[in-house]
MIZA-389217 format. One record per atom (N, C-alpha, C): residue number from 1; atom name; z, y, x. Coordinates in steps of 0.1 Angstrom, whole numbers, padded with zeros to 4 digits. Layout:
> NUM:CA:Z:Y:X .
...
! end
This chain:
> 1:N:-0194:-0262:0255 .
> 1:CA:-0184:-0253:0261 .
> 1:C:-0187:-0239:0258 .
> 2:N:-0200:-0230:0257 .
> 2:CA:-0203:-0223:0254 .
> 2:C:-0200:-0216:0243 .
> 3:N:-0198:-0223:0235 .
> 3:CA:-0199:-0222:0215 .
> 3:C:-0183:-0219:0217 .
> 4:N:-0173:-0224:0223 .
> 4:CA:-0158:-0227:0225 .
> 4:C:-0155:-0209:0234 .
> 5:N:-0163:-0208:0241 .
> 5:CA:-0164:-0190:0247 .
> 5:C:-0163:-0186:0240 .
> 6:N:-0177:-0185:0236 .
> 6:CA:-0184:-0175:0225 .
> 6:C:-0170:-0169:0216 .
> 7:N:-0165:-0181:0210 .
> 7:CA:-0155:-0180:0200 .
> 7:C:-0143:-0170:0202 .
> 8:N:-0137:-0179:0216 .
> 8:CA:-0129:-0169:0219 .
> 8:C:-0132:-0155:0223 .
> 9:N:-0139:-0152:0227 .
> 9:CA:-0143:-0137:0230 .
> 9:C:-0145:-0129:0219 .
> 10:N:-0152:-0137:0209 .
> 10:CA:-0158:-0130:0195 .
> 10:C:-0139:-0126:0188 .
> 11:N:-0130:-0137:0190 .
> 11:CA:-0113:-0130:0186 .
> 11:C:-0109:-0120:0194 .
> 12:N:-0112:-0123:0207 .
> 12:CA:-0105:-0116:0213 .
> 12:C:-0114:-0098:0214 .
> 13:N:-0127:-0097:0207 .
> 13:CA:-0127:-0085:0206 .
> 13:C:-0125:-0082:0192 .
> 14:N:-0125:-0087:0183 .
> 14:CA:-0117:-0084:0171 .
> 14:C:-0100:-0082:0172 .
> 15:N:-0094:-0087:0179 .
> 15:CA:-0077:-0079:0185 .
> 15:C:-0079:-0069:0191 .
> 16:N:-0090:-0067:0199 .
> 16:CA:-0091:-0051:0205 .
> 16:C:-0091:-0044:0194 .
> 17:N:-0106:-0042:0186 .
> 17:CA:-0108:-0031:0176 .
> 17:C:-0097:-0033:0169 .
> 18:N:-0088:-0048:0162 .
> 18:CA:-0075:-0045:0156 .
> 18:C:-0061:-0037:0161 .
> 19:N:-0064:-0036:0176 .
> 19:CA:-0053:-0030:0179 .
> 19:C:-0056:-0016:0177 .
> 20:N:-0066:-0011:0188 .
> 20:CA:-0075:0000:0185 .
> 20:C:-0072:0010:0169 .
> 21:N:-0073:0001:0160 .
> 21:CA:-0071:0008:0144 .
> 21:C:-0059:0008:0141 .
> 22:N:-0052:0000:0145 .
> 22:CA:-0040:0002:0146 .
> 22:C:-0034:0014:0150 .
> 23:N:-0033:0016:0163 .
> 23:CA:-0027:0031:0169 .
> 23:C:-0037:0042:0161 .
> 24:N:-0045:0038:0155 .
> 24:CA:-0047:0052:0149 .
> 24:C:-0043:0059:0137 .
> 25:N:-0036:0047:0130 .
> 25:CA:-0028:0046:0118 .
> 25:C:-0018:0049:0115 .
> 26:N:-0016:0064:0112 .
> 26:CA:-0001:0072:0114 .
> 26:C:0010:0064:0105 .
> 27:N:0004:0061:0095 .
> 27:CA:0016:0056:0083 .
> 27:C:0019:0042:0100 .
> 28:N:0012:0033:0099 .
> 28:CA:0018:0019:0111 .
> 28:C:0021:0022:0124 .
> 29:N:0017:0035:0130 .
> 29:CA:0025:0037:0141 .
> 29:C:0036:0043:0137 .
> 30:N:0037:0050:0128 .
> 30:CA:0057:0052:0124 .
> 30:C:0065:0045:0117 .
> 31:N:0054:0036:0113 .
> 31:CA:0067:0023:0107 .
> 31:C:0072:0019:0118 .
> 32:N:0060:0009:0130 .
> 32:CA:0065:0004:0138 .
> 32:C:0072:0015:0150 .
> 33:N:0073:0029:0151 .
> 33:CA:0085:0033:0160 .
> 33:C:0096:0037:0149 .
> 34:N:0097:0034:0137 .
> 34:CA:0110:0035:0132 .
> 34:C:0120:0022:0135 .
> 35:N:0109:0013:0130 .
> 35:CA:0117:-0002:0134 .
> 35:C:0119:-0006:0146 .
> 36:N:0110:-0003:0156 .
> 36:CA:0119:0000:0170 .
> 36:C:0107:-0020:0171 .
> 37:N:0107:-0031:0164 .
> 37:CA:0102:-0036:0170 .
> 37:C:0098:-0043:0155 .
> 38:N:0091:-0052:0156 .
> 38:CA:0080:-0060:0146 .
> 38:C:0089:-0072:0142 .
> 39:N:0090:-0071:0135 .
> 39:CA:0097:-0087:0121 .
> 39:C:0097:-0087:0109 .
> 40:N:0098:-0096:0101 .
> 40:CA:0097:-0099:0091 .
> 40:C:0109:-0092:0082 .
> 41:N:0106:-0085:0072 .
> 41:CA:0116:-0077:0063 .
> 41:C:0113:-0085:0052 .
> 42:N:0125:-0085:0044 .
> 42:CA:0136:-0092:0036 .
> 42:C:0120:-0096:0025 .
> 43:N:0113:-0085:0015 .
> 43:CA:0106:-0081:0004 .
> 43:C:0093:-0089:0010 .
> 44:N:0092:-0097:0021 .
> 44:CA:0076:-0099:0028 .
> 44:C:0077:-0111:0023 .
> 45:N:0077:-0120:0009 .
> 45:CA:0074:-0125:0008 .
> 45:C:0057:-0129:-0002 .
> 46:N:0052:-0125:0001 .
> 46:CA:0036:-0130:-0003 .
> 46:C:0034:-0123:-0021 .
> 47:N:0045:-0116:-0025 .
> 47:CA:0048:-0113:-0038 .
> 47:C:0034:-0096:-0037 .
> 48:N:0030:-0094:-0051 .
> 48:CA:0021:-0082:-0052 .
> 48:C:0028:-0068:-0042 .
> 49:N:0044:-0071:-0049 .
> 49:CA:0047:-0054:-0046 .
> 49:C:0047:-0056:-0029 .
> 50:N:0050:-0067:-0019 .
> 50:CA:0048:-0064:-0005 .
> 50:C:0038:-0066:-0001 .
> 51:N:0023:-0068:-0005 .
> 51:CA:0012:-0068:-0004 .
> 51:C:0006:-0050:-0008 .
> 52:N:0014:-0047:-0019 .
> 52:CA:0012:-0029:-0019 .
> 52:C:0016:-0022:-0011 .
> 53:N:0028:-0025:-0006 .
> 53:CA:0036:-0015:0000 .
> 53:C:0023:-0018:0016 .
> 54:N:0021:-0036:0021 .
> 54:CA:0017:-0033:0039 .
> 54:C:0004:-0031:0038 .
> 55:N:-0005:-0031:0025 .
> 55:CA:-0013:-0022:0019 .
> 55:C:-0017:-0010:0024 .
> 56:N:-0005:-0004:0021 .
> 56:CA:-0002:0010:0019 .
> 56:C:0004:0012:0033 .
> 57:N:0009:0009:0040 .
> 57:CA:0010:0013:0056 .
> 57:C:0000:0012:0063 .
> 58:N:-0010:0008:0061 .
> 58:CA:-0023:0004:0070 .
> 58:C:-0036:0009:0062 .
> 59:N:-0031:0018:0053 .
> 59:CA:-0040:0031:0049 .
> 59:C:-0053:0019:0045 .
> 60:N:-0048:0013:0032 .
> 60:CA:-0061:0000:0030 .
> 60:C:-0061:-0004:0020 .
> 61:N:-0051:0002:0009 .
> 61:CA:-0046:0003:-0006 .
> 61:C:-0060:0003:-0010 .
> 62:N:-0065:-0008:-0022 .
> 62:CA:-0083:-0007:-0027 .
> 62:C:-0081:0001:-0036 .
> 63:N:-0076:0017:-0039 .
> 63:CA:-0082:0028:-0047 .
> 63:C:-0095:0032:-0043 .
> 64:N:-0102:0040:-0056 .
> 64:CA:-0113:0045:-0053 .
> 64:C:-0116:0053:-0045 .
> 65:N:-0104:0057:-0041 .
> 65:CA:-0107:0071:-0035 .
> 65:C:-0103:0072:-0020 .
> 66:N:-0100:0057:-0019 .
> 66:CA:-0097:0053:-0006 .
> 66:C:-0108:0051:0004 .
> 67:N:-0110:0056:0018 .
> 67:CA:-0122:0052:0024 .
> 67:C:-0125:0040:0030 .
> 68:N:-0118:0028:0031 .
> 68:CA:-0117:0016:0030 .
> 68:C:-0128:0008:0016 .
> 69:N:-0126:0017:0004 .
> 69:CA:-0134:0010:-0004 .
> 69:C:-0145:0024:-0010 .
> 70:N:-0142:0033:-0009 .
> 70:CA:-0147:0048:-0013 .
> 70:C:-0164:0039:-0016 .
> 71:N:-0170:0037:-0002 .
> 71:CA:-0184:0035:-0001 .
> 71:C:-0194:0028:-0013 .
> 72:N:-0184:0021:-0022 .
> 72:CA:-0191:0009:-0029 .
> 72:C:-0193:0015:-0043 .
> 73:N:-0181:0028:-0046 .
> 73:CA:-0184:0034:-0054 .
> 73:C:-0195:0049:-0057 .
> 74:N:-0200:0054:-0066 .
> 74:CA:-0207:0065:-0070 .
> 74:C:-0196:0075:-0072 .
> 75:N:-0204:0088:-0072 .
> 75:CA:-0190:0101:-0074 .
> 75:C:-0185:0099:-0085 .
> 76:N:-0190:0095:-0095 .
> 76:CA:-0188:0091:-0111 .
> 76:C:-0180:0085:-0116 .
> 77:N:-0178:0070:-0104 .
> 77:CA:-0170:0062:-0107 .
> 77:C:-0156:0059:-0098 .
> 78:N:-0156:0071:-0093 .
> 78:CA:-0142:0072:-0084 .
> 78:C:-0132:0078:-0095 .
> 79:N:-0129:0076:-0105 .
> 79:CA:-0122:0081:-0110 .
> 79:C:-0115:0066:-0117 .
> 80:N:-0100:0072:-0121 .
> 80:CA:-0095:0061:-0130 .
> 80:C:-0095:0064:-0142 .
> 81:N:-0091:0049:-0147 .
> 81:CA:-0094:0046:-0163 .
> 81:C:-0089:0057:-0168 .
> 82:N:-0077:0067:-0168 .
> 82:CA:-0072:0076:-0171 .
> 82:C:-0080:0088:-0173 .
> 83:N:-0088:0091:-0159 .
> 83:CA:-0093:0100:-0154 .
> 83:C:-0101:0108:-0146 .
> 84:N:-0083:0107:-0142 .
> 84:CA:-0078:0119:-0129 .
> 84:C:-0088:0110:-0120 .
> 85:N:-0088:0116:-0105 .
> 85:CA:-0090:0110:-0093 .
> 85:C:-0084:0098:-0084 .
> 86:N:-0084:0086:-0087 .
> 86:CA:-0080:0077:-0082 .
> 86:C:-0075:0075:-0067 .
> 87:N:-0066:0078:-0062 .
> 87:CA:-0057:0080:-0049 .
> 87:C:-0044:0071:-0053 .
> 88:N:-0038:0064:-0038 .
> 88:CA:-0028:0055:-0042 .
> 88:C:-0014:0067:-0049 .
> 89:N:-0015:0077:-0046 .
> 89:CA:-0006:0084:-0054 .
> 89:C:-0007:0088:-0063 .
> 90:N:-0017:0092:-0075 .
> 90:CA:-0020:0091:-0085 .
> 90:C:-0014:0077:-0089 .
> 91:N:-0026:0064:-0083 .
> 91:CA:-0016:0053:-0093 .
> 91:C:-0006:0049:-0094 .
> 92:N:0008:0045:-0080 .
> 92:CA:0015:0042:-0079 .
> 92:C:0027:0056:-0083 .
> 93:N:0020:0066:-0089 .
> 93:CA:0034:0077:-0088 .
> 93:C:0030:0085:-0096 .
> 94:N:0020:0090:-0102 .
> 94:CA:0015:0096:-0114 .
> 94:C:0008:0095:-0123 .
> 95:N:-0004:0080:-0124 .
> 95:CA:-0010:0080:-0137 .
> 95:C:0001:0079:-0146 .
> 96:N:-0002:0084:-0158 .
> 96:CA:0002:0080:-0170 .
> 96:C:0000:0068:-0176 .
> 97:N:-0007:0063:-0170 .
> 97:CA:-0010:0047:-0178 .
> 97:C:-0001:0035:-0174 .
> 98:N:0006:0038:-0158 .
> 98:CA:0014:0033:-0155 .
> 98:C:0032:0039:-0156 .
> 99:N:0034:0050:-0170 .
> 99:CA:0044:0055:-0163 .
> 99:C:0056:0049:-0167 .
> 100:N:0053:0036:-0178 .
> 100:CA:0068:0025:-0182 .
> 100:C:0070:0021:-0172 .
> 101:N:0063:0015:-0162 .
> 101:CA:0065:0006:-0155 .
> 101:C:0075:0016:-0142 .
> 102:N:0074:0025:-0137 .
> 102:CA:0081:0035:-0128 .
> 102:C:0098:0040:-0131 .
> 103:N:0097:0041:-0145 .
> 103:CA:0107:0052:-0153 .
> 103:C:0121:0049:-0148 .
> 104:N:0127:0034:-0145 .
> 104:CA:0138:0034:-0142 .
> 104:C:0140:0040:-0122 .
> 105:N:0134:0035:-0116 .
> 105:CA:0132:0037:-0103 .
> 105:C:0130:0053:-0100 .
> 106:N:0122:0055:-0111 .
> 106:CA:0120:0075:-0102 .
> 106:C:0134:0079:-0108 .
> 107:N:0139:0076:-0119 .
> 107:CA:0153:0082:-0120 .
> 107:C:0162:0081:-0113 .
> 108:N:0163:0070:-0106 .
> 108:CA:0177:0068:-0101 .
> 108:C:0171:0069:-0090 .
> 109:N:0163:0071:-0081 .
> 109:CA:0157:0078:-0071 .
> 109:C:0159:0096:-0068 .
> 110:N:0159:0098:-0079 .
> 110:CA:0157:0111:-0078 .
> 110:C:0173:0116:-0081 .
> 111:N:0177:0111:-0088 .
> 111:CA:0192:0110:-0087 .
> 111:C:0202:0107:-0072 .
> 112:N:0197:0097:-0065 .
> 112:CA:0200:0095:-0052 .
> 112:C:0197:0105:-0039 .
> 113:N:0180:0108:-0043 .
> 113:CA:0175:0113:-0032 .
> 113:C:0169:0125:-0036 .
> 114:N:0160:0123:-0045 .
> 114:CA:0149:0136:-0046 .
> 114:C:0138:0139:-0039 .
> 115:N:0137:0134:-0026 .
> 115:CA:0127:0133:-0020 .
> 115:C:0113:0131:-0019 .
> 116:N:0101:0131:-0011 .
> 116:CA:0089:0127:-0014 .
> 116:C:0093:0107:-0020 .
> 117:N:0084:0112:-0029 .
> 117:CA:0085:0093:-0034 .
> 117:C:0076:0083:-0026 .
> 118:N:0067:0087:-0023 .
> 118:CA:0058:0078:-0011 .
> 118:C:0066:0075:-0004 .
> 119:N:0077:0080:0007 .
> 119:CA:0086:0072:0014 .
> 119:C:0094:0063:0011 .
> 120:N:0099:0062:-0002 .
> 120:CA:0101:0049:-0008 .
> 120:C:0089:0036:-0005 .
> 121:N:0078:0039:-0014 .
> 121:CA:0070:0034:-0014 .
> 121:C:0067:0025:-0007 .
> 122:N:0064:0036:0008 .
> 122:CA:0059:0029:0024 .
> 122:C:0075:0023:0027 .
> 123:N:0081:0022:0027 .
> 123:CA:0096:0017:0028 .
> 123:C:0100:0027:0045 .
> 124:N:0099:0041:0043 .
> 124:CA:0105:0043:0051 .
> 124:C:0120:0053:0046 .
> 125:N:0123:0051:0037 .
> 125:CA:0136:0061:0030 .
> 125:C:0146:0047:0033 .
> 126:N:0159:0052:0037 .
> 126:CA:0170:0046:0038 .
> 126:C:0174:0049:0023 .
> 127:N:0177:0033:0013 .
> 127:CA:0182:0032:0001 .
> 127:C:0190:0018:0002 .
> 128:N:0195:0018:-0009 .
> 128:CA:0199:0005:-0010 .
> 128:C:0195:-0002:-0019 .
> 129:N:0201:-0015:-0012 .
> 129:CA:0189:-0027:-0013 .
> 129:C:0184:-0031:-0027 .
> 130:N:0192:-0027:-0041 .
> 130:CA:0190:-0033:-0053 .
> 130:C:0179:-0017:-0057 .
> 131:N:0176:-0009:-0050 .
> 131:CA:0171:0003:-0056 .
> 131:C:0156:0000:-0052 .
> 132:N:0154:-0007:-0033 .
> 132:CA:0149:-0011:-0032 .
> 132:C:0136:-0019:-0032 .
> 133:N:0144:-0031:-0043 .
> 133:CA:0135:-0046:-0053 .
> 133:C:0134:-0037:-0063 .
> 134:N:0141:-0025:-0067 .
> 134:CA:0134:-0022:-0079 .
> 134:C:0122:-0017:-0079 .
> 135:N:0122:-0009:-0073 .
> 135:CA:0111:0000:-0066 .
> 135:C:0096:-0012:-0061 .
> 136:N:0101:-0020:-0053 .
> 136:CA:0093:-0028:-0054 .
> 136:C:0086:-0035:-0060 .
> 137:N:0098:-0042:-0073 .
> 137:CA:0094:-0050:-0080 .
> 137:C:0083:-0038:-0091 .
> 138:N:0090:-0027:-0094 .
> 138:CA:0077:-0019:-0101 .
> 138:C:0064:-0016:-0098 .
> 139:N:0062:-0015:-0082 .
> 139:CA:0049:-0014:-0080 .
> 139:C:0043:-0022:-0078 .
> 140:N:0049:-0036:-0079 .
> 140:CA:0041:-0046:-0080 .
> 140:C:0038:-0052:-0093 .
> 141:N:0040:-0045:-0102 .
> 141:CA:0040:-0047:-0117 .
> 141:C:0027:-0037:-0123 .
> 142:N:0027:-0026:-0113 .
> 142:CA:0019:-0011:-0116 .
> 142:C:0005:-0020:-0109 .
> 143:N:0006:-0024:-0098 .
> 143:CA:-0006:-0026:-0087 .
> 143:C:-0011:-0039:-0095 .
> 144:N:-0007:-0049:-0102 .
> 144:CA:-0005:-0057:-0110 .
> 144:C:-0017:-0058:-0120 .
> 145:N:-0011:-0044:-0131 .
> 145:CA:-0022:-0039:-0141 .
> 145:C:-0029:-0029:-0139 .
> 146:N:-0027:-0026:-0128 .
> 146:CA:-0044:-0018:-0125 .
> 146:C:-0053:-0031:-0121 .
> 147:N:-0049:-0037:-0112 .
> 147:CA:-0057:-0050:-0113 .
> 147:C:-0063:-0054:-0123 .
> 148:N:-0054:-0056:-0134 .
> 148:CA:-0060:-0062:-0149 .
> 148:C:-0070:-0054:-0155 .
> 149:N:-0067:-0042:-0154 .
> 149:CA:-0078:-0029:-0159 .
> 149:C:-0086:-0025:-0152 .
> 150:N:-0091:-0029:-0141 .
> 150:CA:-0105:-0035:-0128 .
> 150:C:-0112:-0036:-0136 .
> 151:N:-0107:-0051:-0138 .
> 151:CA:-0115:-0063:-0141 .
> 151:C:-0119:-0060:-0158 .
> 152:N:-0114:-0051:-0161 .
> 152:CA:-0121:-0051:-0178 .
> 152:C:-0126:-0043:-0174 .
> 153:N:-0132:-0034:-0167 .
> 153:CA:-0141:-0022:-0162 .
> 153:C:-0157:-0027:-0163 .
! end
């Protein structure tokens, strides 16, 4: 009976500190008071680009430069293959190594809106829905082969 406590307690203070991190998380406290309440959106299906994007709302994106992973690297090697300094904006909106994979999306983006592009990104820009999957489908193609160029590191 003990071991069956233990357990539950040990979850139930891991939902505290999860909640805890949570409200401190500006990008996921304004997603969730834009949305007004928590469900499942259309793009959540288990695919890379919606794994980037809730990634990227919970300030957890594995760049180097992120403090989530910052620690494992040296000053030396916080940089990308490119470079520059590795930040999810750099990869997903300015390396050069990624910039085929973007080209159609920031055009007709910027044609539509002009705005910061991260709000796409984080999915808080009102667009429509085929501009969207594009947008998505690209950064999950970008998040994709940075992955692949990790792993040849």
């Amino acid at each position: 009976m003990r071991k069956v406590e233990l357990e539950r307690r040990v979850q139930e203070v891991g939902r505290m500190r999860w909640e805890e991190q949570f409200q401190r998380n500006e990008r996921t406290r304004r997603y969730a008071q834009e949305k007004g309440e928590m469900k499942s959106e259309q793009y959540a299906d288990g695919q890379d680009e919606a794994g980037v994007r809730l990634m990227m709302r919970g300030d957890c994106l594995p760049v180097r430069m992120n403090e989530c992973v910052r620690w494992k690297y040296g000053e030396d090697e916080r940089r990308c293959t490119c470079g520059e300094e590795e930040t999810e904006r750099h990869v997903l909106l300015e390396c050069v190594l990624y910039e085929r994979l973007r080209e159609e999306w920031l055009r007709r983006w910027r044609e539509e809106r002009g705005e910061d592009l991260v709000e796409i990104v984080l999915g808080f820009a009102v667009t429509s829905a085929d501009l969207e999957r594009l947008v998505l489908r690209s950064v999950g193609k970008i998040w994709k082969e940075r992955k692949r160029r990790e792993g040849e590191r």
